[in-house]
LOVEX-487631 format. One record per residue (C-alpha): residue number from 1; residue in one letter; z, y, x. Coordinates in steps of 0.1 Angstrom, whole numbers, plus 5000, padded with zeros to 4 digits. Example, Ala and Ser with C-alpha at 12.3 -4.5 7.8 and 13.67 -1.06 7.14 Angstrom:
<node><n>1</n><res>a</res><w>5078</w><v>4955</v><u>5123</u></node>
<node><n>2</n><res>s</res><w>5071</w><v>4989</v><u>5137</u></node>
END
This chain:
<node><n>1</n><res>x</res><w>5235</w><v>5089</v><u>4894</u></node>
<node><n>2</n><res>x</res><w>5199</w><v>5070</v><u>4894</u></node>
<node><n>3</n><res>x</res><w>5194</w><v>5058</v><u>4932</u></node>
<node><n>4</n><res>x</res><w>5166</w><v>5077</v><u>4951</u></node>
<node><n>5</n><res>x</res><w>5138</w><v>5058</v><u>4949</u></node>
<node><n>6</n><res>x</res><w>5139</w><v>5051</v><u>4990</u></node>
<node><n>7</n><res>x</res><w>5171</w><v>5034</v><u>4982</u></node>
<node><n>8</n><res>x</res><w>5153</w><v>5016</v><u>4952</u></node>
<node><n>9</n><res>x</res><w>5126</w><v>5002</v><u>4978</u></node>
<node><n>10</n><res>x</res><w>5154</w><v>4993</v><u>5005</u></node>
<node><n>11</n><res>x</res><w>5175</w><v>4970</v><u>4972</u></node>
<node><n>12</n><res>x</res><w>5137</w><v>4952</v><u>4970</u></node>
<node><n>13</n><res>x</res><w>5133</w><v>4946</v><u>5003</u></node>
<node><n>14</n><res>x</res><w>5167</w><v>4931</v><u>5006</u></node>
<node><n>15</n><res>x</res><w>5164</w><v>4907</v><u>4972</u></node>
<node><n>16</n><res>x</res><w>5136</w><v>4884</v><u>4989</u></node>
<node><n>17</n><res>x</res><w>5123</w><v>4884</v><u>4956</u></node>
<node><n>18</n><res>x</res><w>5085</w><v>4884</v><u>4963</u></node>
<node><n>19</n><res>x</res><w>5083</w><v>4915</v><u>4947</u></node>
<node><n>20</n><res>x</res><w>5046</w><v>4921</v><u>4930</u></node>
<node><n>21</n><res>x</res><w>5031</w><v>4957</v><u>4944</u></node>
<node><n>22</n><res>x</res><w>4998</w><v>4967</v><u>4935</u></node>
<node><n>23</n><res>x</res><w>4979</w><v>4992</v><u>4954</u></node>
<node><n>24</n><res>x</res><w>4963</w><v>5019</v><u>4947</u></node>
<node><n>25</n><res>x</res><w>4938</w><v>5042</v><u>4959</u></node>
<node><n>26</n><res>x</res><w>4941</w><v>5071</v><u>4940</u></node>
<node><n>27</n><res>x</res><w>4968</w><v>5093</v><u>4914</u></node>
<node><n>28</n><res>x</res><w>4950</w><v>5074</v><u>4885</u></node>
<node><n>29</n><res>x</res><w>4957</w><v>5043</v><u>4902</u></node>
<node><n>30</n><res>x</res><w>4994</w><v>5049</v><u>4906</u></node>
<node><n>31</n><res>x</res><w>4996</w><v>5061</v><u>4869</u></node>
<node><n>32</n><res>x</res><w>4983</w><v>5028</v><u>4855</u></node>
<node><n>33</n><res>x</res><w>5008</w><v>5008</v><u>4876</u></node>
<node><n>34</n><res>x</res><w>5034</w><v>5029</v><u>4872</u></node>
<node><n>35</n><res>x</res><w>5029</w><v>5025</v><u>4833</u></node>
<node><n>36</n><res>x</res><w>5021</w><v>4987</v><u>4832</u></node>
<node><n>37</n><res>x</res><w>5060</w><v>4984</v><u>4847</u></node>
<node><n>38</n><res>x</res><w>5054</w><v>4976</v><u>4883</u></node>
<node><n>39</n><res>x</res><w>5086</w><v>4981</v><u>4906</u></node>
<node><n>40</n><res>x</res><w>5066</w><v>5002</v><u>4933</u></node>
<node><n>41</n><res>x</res><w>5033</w><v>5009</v><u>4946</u></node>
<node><n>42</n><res>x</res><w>5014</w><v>5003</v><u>4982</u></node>
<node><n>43</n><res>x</res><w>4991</w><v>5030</v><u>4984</u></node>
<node><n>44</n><res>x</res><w>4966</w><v>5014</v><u>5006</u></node>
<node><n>45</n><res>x</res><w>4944</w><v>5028</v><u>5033</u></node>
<node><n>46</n><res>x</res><w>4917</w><v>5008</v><u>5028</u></node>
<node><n>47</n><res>x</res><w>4918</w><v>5019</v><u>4990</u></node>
<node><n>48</n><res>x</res><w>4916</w><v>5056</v><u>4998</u></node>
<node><n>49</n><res>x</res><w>4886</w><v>5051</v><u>5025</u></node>
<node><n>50</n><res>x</res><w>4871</w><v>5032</v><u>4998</u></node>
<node><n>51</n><res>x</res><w>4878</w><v>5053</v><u>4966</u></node>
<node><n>52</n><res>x</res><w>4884</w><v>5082</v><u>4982</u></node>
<node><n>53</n><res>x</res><w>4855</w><v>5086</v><u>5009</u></node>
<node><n>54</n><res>x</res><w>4835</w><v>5064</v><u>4998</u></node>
<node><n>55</n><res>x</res><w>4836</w><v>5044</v><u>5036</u></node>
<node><n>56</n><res>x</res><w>4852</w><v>5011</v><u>5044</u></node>
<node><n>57</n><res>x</res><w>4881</w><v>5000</v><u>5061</u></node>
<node><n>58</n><res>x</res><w>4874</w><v>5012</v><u>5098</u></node>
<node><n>59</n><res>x</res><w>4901</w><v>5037</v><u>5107</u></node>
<node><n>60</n><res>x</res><w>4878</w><v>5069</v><u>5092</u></node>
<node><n>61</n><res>x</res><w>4904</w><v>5084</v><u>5070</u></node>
<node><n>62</n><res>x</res><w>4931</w><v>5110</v><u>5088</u></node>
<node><n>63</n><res>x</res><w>4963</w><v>5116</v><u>5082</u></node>
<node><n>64</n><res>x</res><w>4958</w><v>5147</v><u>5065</u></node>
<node><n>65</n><res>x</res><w>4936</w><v>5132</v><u>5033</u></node>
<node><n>66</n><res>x</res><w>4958</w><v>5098</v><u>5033</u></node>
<node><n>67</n><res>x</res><w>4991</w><v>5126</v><u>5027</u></node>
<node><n>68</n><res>x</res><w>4967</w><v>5144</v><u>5000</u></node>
<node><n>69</n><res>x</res><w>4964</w><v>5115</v><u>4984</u></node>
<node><n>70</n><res>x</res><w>5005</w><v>5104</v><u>4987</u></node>
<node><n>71</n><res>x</res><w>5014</w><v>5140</v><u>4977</u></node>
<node><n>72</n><res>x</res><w>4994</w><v>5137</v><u>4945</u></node>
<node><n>73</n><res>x</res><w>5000</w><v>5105</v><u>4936</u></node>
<node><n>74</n><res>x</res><w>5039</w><v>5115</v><u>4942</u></node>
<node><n>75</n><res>x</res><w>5041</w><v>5146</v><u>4913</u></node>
<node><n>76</n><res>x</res><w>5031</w><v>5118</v><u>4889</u></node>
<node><n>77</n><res>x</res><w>5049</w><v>5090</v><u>4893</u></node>
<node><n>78</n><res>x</res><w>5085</w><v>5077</v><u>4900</u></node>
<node><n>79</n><res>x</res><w>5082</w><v>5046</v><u>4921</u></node>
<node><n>80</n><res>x</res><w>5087</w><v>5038</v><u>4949</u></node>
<node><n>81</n><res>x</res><w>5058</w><v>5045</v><u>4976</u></node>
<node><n>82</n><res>x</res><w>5049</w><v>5023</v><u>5004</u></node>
<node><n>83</n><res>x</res><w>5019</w><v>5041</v><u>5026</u></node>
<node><n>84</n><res>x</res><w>4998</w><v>5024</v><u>5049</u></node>
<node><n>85</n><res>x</res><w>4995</w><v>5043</v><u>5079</u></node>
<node><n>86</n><res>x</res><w>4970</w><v>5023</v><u>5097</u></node>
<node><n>87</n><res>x</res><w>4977</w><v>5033</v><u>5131</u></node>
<node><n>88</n><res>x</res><w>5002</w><v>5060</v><u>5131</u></node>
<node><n>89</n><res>x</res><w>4968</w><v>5078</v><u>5132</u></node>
<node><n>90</n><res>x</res><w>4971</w><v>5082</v><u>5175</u></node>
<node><n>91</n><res>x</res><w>5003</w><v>5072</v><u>5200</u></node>
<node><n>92</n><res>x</res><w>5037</w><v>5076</v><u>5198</u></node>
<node><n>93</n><res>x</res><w>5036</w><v>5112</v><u>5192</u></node>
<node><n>94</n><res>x</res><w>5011</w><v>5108</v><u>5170</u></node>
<node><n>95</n><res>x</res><w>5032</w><v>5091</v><u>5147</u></node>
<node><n>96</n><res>x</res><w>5060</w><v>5110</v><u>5147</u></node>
<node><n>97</n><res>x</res><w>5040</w><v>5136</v><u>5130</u></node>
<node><n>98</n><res>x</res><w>5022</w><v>5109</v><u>5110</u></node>
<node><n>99</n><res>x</res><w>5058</w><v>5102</v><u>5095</u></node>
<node><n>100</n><res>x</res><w>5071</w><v>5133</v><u>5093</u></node>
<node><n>101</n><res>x</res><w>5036</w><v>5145</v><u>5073</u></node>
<node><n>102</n><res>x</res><w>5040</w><v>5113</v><u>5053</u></node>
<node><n>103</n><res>x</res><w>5076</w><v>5115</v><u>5043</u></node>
<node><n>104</n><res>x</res><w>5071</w><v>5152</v><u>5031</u></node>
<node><n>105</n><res>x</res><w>5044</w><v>5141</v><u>5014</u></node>
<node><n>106</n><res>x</res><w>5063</w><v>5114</v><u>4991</u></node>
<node><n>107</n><res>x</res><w>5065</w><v>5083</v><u>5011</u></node>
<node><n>108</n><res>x</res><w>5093</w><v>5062</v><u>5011</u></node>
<node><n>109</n><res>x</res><w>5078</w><v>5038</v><u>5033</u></node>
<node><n>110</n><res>x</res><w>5057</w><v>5037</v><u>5059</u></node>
<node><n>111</n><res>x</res><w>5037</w><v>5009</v><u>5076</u></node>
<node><n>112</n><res>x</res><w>5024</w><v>5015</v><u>5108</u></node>
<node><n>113</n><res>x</res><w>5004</w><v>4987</v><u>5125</u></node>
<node><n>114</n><res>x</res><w>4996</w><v>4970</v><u>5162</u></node>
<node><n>115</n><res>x</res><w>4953</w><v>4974</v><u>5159</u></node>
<node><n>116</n><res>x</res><w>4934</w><v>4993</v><u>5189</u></node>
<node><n>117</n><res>x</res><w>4921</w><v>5023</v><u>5174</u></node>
<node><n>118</n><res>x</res><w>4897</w><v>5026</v><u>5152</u></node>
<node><n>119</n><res>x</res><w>4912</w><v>4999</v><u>5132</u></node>
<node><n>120</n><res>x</res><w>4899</w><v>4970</v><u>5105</u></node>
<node><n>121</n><res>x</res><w>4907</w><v>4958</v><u>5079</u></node>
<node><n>122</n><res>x</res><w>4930</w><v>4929</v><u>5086</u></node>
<node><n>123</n><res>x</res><w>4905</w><v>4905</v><u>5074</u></node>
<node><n>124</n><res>x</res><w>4878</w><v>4917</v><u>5092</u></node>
<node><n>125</n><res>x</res><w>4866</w><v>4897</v><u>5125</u></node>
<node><n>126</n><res>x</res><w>4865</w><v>4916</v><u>5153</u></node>
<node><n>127</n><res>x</res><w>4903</w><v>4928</v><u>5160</u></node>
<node><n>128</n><res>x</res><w>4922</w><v>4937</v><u>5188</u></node>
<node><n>129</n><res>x</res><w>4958</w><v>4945</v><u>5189</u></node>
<node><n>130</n><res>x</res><w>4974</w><v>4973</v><u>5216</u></node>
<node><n>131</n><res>x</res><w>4995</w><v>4960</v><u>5241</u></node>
<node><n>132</n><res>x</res><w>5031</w><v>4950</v><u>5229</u></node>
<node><n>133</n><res>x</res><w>5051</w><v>4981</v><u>5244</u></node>
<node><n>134</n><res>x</res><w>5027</w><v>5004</v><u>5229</u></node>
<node><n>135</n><res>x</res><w>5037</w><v>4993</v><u>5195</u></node>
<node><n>136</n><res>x</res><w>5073</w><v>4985</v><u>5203</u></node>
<node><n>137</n><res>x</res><w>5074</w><v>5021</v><u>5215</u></node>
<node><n>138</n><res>x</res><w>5055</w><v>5033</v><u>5181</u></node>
<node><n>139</n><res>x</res><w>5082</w><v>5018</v><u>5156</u></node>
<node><n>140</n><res>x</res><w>5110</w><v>5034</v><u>5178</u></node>
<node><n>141</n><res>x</res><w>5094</w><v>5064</v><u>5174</u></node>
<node><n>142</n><res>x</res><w>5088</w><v>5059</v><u>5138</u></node>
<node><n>143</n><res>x</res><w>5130</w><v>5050</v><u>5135</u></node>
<node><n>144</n><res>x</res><w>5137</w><v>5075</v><u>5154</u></node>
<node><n>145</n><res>x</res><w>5120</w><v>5105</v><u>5131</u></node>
<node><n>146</n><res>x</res><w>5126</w><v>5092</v><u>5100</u></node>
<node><n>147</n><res>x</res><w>5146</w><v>5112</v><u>5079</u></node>
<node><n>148</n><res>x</res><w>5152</w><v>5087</v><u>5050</u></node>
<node><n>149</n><res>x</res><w>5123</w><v>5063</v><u>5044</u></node>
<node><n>150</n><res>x</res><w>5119</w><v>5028</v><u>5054</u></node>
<node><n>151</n><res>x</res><w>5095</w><v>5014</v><u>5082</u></node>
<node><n>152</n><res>x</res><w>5068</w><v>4985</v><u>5079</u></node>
<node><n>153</n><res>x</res><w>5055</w><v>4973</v><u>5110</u></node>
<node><n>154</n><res>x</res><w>5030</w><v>4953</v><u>5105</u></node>
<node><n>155</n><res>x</res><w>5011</w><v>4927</v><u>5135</u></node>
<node><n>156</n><res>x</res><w>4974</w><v>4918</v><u>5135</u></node>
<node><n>157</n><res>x</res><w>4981</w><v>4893</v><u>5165</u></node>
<node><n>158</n><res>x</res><w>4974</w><v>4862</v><u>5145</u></node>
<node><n>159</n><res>x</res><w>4942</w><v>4865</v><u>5147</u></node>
<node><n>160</n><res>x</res><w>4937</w><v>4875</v><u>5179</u></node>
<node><n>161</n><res>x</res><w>4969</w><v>4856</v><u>5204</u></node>
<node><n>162</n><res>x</res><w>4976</w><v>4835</v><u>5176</u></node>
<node><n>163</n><res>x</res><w>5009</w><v>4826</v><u>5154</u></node>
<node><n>164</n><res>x</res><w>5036</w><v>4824</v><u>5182</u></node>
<node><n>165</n><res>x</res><w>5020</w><v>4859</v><u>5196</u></node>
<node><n>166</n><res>x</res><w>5025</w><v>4875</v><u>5160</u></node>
<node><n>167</n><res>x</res><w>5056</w><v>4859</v><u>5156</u></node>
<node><n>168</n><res>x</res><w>5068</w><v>4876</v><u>5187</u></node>
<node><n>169</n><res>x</res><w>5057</w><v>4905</v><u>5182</u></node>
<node><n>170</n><res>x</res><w>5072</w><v>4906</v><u>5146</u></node>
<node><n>171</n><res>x</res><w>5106</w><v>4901</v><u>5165</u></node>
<node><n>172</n><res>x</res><w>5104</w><v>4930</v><u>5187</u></node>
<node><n>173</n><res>x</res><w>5096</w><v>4949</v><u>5158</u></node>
<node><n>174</n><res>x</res><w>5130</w><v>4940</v><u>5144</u></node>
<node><n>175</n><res>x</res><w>5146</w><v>4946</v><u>5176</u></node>
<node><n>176</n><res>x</res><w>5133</w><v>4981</v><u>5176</u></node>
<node><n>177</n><res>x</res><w>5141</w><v>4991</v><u>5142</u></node>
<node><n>178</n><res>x</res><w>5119</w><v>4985</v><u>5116</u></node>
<node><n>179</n><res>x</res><w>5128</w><v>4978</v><u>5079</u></node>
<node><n>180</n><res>x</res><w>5104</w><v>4952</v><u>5073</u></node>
<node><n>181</n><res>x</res><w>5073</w><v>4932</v><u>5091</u></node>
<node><n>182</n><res>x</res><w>5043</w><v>4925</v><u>5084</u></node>
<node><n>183</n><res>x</res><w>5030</w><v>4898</v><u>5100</u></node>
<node><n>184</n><res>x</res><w>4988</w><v>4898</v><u>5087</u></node>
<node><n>185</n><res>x</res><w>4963</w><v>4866</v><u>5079</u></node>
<node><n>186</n><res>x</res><w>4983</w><v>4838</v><u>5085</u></node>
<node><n>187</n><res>x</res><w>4961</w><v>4809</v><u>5078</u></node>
<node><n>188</n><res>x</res><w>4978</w><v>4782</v><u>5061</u></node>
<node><n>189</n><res>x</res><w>5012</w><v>4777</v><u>5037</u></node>
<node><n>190</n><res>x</res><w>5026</w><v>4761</v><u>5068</u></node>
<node><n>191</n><res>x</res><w>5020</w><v>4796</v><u>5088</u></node>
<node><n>192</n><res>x</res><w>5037</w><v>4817</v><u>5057</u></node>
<node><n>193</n><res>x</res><w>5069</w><v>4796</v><u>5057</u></node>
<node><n>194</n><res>x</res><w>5074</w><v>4801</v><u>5097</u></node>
<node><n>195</n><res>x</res><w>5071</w><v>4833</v><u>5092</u></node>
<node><n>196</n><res>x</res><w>5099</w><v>4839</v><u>5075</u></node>
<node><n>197</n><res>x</res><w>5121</w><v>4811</v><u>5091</u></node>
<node><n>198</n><res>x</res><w>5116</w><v>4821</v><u>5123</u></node>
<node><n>199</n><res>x</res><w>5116</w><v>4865</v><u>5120</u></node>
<node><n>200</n><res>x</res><w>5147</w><v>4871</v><u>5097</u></node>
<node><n>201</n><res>x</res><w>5140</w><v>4907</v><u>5082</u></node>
<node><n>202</n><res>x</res><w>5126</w><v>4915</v><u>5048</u></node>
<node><n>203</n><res>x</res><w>5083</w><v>4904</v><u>5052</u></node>
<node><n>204</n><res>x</res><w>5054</w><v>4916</v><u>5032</u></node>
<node><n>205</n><res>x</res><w>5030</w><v>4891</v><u>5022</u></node>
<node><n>206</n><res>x</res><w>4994</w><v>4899</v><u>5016</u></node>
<node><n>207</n><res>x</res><w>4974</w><v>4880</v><u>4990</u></node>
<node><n>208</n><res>x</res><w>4937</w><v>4893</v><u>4994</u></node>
<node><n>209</n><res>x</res><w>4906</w><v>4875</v><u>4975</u></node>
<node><n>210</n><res>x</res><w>4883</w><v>4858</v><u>4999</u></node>
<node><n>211</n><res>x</res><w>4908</w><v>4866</v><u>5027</u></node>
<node><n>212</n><res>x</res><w>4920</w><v>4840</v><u>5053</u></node>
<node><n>213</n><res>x</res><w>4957</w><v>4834</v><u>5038</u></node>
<node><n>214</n><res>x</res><w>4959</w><v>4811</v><u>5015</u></node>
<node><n>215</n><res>x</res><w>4970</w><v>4830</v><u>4979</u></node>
<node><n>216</n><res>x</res><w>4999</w><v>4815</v><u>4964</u></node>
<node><n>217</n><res>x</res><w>5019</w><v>4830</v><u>4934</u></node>
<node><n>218</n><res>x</res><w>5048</w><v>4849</v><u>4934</u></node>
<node><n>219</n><res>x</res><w>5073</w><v>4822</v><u>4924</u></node>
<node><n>220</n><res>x</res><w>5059</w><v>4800</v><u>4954</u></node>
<node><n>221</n><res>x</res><w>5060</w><v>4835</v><u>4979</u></node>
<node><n>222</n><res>x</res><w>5098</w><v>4838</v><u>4967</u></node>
<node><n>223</n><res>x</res><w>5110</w><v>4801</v><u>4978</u></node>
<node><n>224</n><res>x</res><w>5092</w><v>4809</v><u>5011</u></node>
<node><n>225</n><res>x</res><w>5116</w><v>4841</v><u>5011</u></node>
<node><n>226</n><res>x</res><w>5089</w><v>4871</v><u>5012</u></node>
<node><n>227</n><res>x</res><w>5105</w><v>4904</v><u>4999</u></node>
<node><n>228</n><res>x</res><w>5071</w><v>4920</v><u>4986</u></node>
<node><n>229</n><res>x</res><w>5036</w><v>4905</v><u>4978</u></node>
<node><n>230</n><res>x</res><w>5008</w><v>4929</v><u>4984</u></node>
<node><n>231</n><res>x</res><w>4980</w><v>4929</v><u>4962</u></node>
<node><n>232</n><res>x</res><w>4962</w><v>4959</v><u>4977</u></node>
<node><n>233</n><res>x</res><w>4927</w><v>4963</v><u>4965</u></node>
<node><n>234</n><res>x</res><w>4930</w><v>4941</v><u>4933</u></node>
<node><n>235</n><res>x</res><w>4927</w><v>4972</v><u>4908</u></node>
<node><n>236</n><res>x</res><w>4905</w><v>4990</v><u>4931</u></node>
<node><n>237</n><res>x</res><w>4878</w><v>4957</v><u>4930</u></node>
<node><n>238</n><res>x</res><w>4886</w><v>4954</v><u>4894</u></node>
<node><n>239</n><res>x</res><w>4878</w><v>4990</v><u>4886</u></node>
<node><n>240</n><res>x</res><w>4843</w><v>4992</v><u>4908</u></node>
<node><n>241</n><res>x</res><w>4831</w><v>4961</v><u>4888</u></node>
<node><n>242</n><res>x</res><w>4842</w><v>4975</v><u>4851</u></node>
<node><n>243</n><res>x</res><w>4819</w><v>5006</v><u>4864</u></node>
<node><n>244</n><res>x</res><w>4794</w><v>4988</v><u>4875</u></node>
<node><n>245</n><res>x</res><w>4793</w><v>4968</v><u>4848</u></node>
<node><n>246</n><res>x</res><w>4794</w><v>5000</v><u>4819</u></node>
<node><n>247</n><res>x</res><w>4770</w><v>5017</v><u>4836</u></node>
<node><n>248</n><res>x</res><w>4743</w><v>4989</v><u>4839</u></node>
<node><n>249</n><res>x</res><w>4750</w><v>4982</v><u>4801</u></node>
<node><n>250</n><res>x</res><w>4741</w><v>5022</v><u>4798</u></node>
<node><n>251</n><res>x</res><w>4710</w><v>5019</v><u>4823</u></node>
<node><n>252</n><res>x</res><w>4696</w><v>4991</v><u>4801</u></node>
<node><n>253</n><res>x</res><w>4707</w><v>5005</v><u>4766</u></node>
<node><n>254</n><res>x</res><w>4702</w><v>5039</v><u>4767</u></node>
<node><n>255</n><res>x</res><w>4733</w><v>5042</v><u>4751</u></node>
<node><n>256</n><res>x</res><w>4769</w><v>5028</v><u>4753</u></node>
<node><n>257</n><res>x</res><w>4787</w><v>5025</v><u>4718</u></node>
<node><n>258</n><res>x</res><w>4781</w><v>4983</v><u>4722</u></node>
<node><n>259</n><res>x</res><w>4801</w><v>4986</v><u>4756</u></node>
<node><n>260</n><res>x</res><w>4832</w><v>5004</v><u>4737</u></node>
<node><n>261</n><res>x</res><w>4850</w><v>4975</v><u>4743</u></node>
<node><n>262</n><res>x</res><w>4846</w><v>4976</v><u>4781</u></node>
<node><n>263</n><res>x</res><w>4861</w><v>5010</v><u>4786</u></node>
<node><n>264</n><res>x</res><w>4894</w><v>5024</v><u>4776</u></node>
<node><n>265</n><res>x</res><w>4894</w><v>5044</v><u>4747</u></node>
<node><n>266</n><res>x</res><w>4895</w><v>5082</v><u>4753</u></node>
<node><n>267</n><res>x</res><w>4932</w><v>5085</v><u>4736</u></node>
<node><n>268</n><res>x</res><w>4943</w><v>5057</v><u>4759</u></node>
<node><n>269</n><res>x</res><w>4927</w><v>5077</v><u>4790</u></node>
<node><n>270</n><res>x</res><w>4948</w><v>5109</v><u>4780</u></node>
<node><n>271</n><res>x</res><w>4982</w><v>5088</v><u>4773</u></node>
<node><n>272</n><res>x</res><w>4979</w><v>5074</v><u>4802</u></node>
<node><n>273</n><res>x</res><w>4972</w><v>5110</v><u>4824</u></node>
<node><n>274</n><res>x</res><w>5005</w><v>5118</v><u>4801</u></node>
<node><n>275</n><res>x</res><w>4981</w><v>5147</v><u>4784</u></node>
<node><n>276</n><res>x</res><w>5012</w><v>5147</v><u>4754</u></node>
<node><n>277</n><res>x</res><w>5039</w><v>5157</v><u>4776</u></node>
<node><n>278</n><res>x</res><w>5011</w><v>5187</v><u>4789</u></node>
<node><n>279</n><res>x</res><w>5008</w><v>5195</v><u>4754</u></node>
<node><n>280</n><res>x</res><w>5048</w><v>5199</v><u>4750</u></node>
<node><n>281</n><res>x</res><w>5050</w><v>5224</v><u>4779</u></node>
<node><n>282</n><res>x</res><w>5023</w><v>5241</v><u>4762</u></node>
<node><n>283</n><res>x</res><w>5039</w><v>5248</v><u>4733</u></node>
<node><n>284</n><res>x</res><w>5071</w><v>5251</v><u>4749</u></node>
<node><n>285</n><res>x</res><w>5056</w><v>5286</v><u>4764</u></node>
<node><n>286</n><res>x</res><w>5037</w><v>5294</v><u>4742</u></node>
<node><n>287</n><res>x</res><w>5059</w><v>5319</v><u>4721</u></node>
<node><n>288</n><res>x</res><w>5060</w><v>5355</v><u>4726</u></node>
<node><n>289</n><res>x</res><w>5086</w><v>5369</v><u>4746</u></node>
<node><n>290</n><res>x</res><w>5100</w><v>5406</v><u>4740</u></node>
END
């Protein structure tokens, strides 16, 4: 019998493989990295503000449109989901709803972080992290009302108390039940590998373009023992500059047959949004009945 795909997550966490995991910010997104054969899919928070609302990264999105976004993203693909809750989107009972909404929704796991509301993006200036309980007590709550999926906890403290602060922190999280930790923007290799030397759980690694952590490659990530490697906004950043860049070709041509080979095709478009197995059910019910 093919393992659940929570189980399927929980097997990658535990290979310390540093697993590649795109995110993506909308059901299109998840198709495309579902098809091009990645192992499971971060579906990023500050992907959905972007692609979504249109906002940045500064806690606007609620719980309610981020599970919209899981649930749909959920009917079309098979891999496992890993959803950034920002948050928990309040306190402690906050999140319990934000898991429970979330896990119905097609999560398998969730990762639930130590900002003061409204939140940034983790490598934004300006941060602050909530007191240590207040976390500690968010993951338990987390653990405690999960029915099935994994937690993430993730830590912005590096940037705000420093390495030994996050490191701490990353700890407790363990203590308290979390699957895996997070520990954001470490600054240097040095930083990655005592990480994971000093916090033994499955970590997330976060490999962000013009970020503060130094982007290695995934057979480097893997010798420092990381279980995933986040690339969260690479398909989002790489689909707003193919737009940008088709539509100023159209803007200054009129026209856009010349700029064919900057798009997908259109029958790549409907492979890809799996238009032939639509056109199976179609003509599965199609006949008359008596």
């Amino acid at each position: 019998m093919p393992l659940h795909s929570t189980d399927r997550l929980r097997e990658i966490f535990s290979r310390r493989q540093a697993v590649l995991v795109p995110g993506a910010f909308n059901a299109l997104a998840a198709r495309v990295i579902a098809d091009m054969g990645f192992e499971a899919i971060y579906v990023t928070g500050a992907g959905v503000s972007n692609g979504a609302l249109g906002v940045p990264d500064l806690g606007l999105i609620t719980v309610t449109e981020l599970a919209n976004t899981v649930s749909a993203m959920r009917d079309v693909v098979t891999q496992p989901l890993i959803v950034d809750a920002d948050t928990g989107f309040g306190n402690a009972v906050n999140t319990v709803r934000t898991v429970r909404t979330l896990e119905r929704a097609g999560a398998d796991a969730v990762q639930i972080e130590d900002q003061v509301f409204p939140k940034k993006c983790g490598h934004f200036t300006g941060k602050d992290v909530v007191p240590l309980d207040e976390i500690v007590n968010k993951i338990k709550a987390a653990v405690d009302t999960r029915e099935r999926l994994l937690v993430v906890a993730r830590t912005d403290a590096r940037a705000v108390h420093g390495l030994d602060a996050a490191i701490e922190r990353a700890q407790r999280f363990v203590e308290a039940g979390a699957d895996a930790v997070f520990i954001e923007a470490p600054r240097s290799v040095e930083e990655l590998a005592r990480l994971t030397s000093d916090v033994q759980a499955p970590h997330f690694a976060n490999m962000v373009m013009g970020g503060v952590t130094p982007v290695l490659s995934q057979a480097e990530l893997e010798r420092l023992g990381f279980s995933i490697v986040l690339y969260a906004n690479a398909a989002l950043q790489a689909a707003l500059l193919s737009m940008q860049t088709v539509l100023a070709r159209l803007q200054k041509d009129g026209k856009l047959e010349e700029a064919s080979g900057l798009m997908a095709t259109f029958a790549e478009r409907q492979r890809v949004v799996g238009k032939p197995e639509y056109d199976a059910l179609e003509q599965r019910y199609a006949g008359k009945t008596a």
